[in-house]
VMD Tcl script that draws the C-alpha trace (Angstrom):
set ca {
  {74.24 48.75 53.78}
  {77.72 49.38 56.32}
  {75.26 51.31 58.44}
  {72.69 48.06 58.86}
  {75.41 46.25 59.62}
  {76.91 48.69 62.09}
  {73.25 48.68 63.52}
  {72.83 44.81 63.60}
  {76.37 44.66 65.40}
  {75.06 47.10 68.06}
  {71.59 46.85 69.28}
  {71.91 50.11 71.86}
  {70.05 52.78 73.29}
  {71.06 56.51 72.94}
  {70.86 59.95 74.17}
  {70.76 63.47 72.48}
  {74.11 65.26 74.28}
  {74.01 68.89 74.70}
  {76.63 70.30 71.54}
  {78.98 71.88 74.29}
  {82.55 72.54 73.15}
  {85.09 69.84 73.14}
  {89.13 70.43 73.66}
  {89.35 72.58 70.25}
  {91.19 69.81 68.00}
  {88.63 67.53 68.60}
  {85.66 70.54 68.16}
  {87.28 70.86 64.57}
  {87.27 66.86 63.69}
  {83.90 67.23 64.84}
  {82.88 70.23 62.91}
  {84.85 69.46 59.76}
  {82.47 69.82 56.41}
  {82.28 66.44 54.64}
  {81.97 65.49 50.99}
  {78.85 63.25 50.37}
  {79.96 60.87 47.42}
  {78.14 57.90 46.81}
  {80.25 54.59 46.02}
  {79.72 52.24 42.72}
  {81.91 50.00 44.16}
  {82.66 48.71 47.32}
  {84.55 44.69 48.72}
  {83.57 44.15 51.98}
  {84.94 41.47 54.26}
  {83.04 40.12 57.05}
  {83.52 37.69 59.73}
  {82.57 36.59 63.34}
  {83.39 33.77 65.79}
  {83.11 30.61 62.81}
  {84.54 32.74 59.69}
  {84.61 35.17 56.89}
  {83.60 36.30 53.97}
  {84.23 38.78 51.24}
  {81.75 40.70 48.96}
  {81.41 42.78 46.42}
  {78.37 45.55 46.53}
  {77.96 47.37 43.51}
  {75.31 50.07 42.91}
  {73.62 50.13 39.75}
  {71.95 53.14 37.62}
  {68.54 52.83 39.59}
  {70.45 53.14 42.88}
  {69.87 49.82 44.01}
  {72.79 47.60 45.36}
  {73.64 44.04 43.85}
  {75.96 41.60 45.91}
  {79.05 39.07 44.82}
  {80.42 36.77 46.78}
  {84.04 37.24 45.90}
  {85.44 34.21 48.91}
  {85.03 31.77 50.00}
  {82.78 30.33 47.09}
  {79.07 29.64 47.46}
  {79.57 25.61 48.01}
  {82.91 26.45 50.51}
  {80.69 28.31 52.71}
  {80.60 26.74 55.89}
  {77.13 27.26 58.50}
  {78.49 30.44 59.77}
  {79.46 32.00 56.55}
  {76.32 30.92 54.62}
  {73.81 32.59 57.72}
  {75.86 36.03 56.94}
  {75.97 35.58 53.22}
  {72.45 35.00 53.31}
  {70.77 37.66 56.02}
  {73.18 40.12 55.75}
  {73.43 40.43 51.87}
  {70.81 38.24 49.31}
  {67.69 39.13 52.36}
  {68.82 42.87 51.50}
  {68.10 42.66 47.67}
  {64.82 41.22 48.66}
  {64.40 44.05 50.58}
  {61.75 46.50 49.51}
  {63.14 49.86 48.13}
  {61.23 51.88 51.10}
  {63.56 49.55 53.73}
  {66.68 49.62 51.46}
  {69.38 51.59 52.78}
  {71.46 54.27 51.72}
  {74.95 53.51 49.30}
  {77.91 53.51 51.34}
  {78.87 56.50 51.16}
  {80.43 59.68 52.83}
  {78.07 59.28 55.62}
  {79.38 56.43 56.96}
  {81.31 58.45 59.50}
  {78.73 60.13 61.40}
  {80.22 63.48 63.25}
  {76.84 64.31 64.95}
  {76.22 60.04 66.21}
  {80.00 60.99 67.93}
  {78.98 63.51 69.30}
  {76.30 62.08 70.89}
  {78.29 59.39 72.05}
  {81.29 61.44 73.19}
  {79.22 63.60 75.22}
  {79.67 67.35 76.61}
  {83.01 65.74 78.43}
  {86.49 64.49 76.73}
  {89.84 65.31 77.93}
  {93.11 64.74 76.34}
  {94.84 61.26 77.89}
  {97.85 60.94 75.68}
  {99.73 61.94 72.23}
  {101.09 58.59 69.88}
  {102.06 58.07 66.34}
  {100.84 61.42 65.54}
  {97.37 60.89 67.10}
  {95.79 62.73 70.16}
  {93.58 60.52 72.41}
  {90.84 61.89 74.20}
  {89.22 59.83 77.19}
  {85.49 60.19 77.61}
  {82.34 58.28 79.50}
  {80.05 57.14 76.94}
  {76.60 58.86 76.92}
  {74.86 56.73 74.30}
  {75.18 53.29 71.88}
  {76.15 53.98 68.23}
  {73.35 54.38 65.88}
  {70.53 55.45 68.24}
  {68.97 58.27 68.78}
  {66.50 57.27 71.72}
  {67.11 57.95 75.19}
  {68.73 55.33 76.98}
  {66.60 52.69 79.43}
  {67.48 51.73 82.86}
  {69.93 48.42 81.27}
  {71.65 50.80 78.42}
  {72.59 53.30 81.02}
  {73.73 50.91 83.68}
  {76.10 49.63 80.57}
  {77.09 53.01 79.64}
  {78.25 54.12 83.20}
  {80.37 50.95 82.94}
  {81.97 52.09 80.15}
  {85.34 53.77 79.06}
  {85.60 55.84 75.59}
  {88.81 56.71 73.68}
  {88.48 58.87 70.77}
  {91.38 59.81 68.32}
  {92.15 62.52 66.51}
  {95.25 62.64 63.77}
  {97.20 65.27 64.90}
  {98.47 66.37 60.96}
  {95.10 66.00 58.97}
  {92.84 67.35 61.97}
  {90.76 64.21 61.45}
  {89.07 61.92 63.39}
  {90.99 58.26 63.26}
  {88.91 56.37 65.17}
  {87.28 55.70 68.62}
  {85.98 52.93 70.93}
  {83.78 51.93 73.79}
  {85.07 49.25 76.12}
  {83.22 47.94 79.13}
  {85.74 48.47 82.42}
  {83.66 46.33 84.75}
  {81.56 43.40 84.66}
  {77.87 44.91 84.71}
  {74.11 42.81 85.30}
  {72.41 45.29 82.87}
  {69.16 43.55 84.28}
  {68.07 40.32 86.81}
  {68.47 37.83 83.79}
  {71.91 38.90 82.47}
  {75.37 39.26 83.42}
  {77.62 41.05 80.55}
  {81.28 40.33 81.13}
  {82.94 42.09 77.71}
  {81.91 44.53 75.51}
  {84.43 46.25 73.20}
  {83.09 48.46 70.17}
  {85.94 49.88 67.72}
  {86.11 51.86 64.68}
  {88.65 53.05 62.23}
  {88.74 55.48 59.84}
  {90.92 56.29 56.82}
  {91.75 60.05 55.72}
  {89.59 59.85 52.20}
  {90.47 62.84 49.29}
  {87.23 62.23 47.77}
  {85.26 62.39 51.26}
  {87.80 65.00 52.15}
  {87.96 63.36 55.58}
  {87.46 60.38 57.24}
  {85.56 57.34 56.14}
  {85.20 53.79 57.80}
  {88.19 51.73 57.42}
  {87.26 48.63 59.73}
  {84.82 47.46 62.87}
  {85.20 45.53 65.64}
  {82.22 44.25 67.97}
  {82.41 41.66 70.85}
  {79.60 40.95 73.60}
  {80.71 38.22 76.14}
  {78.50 37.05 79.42}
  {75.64 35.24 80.57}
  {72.26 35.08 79.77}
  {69.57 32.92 81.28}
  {71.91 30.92 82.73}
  {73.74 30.37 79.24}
  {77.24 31.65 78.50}
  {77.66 33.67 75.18}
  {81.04 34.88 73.75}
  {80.13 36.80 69.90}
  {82.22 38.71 67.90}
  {82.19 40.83 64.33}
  {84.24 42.58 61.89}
  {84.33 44.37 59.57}
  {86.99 45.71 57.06}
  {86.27 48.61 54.30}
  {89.08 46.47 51.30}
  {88.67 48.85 48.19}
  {85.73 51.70 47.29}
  {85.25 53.30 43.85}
  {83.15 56.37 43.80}
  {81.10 57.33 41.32}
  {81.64 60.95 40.03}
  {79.25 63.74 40.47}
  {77.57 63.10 37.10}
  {75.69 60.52 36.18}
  {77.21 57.95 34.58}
  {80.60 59.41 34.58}
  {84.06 57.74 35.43}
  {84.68 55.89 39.14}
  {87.63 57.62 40.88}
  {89.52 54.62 43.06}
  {89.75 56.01 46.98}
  {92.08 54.96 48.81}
  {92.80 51.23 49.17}
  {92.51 49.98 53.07}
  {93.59 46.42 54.36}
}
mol new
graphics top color blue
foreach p $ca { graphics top sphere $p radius 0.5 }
foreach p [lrange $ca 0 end-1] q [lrange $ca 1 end] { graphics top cylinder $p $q radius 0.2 }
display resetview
């Protein structure tokens, strides 16, 4: 479900980067072997420009996922909040099980969709509470695995990428793509801001790092029509399930 949001926040175009080596601590982050655990429990909170809200998705035996809205209530929803509410999470249960989506799970961070992204390039910029930063150029949109049109690339070379890496676990904290320049991706448009940012949080159970919070904003012009649109996203509590079925829920990490 975090991944269709991640997608729905991001509508990109990407490329398949050559797996040269990276400076060696970020090779490691990048090579680390994951855990795949599969939550029964995750509270969500999302928002954009005109509000927030905060959900509950819980998995049941079957594997399907069932939705609470935890805040506001149902009748304090204003416009905003009832559109997410309603596309993002009761249009997913309608969903047919061949479109449903994976559990969030340990596969939320994606080593090989960074590495794409990163590139065959990064170099060390800078060392700060315990993190080292790599700068990059972007070489493709999260989430997609196509090769990038004309308009994707002419955003992408406008681009700056920081990845980080936490210098005492050896795991990736968290990276983002920000646009440097304005940039007319095509005749029509005119994008002034683009900022894409991740988080992660060191997870025992993933045994490494699993999404924490998102940030998207898109600002320009369009057909001669300003637009200004923001997201979030923040990971609030997970429970995993155990490796056997119906066993006991181990509590991760708690993330605000």
């Amino acid at each position: 479900m975090l991944r269709t949001l991640t997608l729905g926040a991001c509508a990109a175009l990407c490329s398949s980067a050559a797996l040269a080596q990276l400076p060696d601590p970020l090779e490691r982050a990048l090579s680390v072997s994951l855990n795949d655990p599969v939550a029964q429990r995750v509270d969500v909170m999302v928002g954009d420009n005109d509000g927030q809200i905060t959900v509950r998705i819980q998995e049941d035996a079957d594997g399907a996922s069932h939705y609470t809205l935890l805040s506001p209530s149902e009748a304090g929803l204003n416009e905003s909040e009832r559109e997410m509410w309603e596309e993002m999470f009761l249009s997913d249960e309608d969903a047919s099980e061949e479109d449903e989506e994976d559990g969030f799970g340990g596969e939320d961070f994606d080593p090989e969709d960074l590495r794409r992204i990163i590139g065959s390039e990064a170099t060390l910029l800078r060392e700060e509470d315990g993190l080292l930063i790599y700068g990059f150029t972007p070489q493709a949109f999260p989430d997609d695995e196509d090769e990038p049109d004309g308009a994707a690339r002419r955003m992408l070379d406008a681009m700056t990428g920081e990845v980080s890496v936490n210098a005492q676990t050896g795991h990736v904290a968290g990276f983002q793509m920000i646009l440097r320049e304005s940039v007319k991706p095509n005749f029509a448009a005119r994008i002034e801001d683009f900022r894409f940012v991740q988080s992660y949080v060191f997870d025992e159970v993933v045994n490494g790092p699993r999404l924490e919070s998102l940030r998207f904003n898109i600002a320009g012009s369009a057909a001669f029509q300003s637009f200004d649109e923001s997201m979030s996203v923040d990971i609030l509590d997970v429970q995993w399930a155990t490796p056997s079925a119906g066993g006991a829920v181990v509590d991760a990490a708690e993330s605000h």
